[in-house]
N, C-alpha and C positions, 0 to 999 in steps of 0.2 A: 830562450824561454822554452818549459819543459811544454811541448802539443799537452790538451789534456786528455788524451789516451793513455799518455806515460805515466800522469799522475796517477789516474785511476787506477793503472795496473798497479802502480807502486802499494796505492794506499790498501788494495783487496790485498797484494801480498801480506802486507804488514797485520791486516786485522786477521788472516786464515794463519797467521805466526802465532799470535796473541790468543788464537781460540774464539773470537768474535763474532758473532753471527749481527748485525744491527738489522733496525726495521726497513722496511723495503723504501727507497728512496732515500736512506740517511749519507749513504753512499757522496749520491749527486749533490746534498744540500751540502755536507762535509766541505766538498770540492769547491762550489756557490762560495761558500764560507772562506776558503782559500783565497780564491779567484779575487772575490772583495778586498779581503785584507791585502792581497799584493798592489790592488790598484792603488787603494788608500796608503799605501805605507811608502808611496814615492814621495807623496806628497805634507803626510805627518808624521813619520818616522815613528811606525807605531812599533817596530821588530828591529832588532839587528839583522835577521835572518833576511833575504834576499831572493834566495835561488829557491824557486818553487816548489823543488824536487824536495829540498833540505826544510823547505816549510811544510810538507808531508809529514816526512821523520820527526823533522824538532818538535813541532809545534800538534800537528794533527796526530801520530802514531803513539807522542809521549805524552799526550792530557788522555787519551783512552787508554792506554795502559792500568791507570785507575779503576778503568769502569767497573770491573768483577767486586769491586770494592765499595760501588754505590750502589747502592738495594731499592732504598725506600725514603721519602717524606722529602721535607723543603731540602733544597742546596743553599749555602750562602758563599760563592769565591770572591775569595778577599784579596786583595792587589790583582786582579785579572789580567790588568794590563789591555790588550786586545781581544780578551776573552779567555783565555788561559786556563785551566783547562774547562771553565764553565760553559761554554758554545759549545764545540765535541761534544762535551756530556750532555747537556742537553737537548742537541740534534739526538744522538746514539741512544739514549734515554727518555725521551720525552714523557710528560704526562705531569710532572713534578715542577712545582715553585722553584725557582732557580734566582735567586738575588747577586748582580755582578756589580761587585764594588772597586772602585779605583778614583784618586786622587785627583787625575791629570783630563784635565777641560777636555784635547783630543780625541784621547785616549774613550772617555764617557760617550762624544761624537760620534765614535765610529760604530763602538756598541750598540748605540740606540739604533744607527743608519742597519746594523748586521740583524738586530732584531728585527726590522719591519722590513727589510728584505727580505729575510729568510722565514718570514715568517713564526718566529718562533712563540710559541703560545705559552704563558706563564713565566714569561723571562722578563726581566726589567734589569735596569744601571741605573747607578744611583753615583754621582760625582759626587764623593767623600773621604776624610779618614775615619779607619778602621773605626778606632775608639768609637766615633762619633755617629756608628751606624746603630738604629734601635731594633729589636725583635729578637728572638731566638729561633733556629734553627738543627734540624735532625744531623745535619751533615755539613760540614764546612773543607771546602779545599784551600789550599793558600801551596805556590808554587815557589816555592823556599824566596820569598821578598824579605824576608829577616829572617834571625834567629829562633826558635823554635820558644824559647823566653819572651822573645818581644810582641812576637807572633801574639802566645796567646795574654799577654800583658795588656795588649792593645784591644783585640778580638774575644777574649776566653767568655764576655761576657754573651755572647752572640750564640755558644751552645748550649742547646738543650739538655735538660738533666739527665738524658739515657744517649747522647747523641754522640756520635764521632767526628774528630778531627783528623784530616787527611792531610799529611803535610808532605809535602814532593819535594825530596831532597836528591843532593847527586850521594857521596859518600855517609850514609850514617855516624856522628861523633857520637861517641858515648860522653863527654863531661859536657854534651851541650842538652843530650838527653837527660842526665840525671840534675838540668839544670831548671826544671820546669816550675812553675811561679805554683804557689801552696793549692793542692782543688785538684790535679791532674796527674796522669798519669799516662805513661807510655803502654799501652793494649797489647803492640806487635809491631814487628817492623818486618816489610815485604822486600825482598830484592825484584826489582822491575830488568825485564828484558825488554828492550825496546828496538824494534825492528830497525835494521841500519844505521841505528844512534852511534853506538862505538863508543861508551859514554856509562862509568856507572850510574844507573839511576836508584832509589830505595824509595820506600813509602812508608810513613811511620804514623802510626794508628795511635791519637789521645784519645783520652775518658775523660770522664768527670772521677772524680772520689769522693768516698762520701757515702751517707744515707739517701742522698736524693741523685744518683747515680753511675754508683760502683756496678757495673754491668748489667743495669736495669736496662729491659726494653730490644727491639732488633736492633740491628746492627744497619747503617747508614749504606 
């Protein structure tokens, strides 16, 4: 088990990689955040990931990797998982609605537990499928859980008419992008460097189309 000295240093390297500056104390809540999920995940098997150092990278260095890309108004991550990239961003970013949705009873369990630990203010979980969650939101991340089609099949109705969707993928395909359900469109696609991943990562930016929002509005 990595002392958490070594985690710290690891995770400061990776955010002065990335260009990251976070608020004072996100640092330690970050690691809190860590520290929880290893305990939990002996016991509920919330991660494949394991080795603490590797849950820096995997999971903490690669949901912030996003962040330059989230600006403003509500978040909604959709399949979180154990918070994926929605926790990070919302330690790293506070001050914004953050909605974490996920399927699996556990999985909701630890959430809530990671929430009132950590204190997190305007965060909630909500044990759900996608479809079946109601509101709209500025910004939505989803951690490539399906196909970029299913995704927003399932989800699209959850964006706002000026809003963005974040989708974290490894390789970008182009016939899975040009495969996107009628209402959307692909913005941009970012290639993500992610500190000691070793791993392509990419970020591909939807819209809405349309009159009610073809690049209306700031950007998520």
């Amino acid at each position: 088990m990595s002392p958490r000295p070594v985690l710290q240093h690891r995770l400061e390297q990776g955010l002065a990689a990335l260009g990251l500056a976070l608020p004072p104390g996100a640092v330690e809540r970050l690691l809190d955040y860590q520290a929880l999920l290893e305990r939990w995940n002996s016991a509920y098997n919330l991660t494949a990931v394991r080795d603490p150092a590797e849950m820096v990278t995997r999971h903490l260095l690669d949901s912030l990797a996003i962040l330059p890309y989230v600006r403003s108004g509500s978040l909604a991550d959709l399949g979180t998982g154990p918070g994926l990239p929605g926790i990070p961003l919302a330690i790293a970013a506070p001050g914004r609605e953050v909605l974490l949705v996920d399927s699996n009873g556990k999985k909701v369990r630890f959430l809530r537990e990671a929430i009132r630990s950590l204190k997190l203010e305007g965060v909630r979980a909500v044990q759900s499928r996608v479809e079946e969650v109601e509101g709209q939101f500025d910004c939505i991340t989803a951690r490539a859980f399906a196909s970029l089609a299913d995704m927003l099949s399932w989800g699209g109705h959850l964006l706002a008419p000026s809003g963005r969707w974040l989708a974290m993928k490894g390789k970008p395909a182009a016939d899975e992008m040009a495969a996107l359900p009628a209402g959307f469109a692909v913005q941009a696609t970012h290639a993500l460097e992610v500190p000691g991943l070793g791993a392509e990562r990419s970020l591909i930016v939807i819209q809405r189309t349309g009159a009610d929002g073809s690049g209306s509005g700031a950007p998520c």
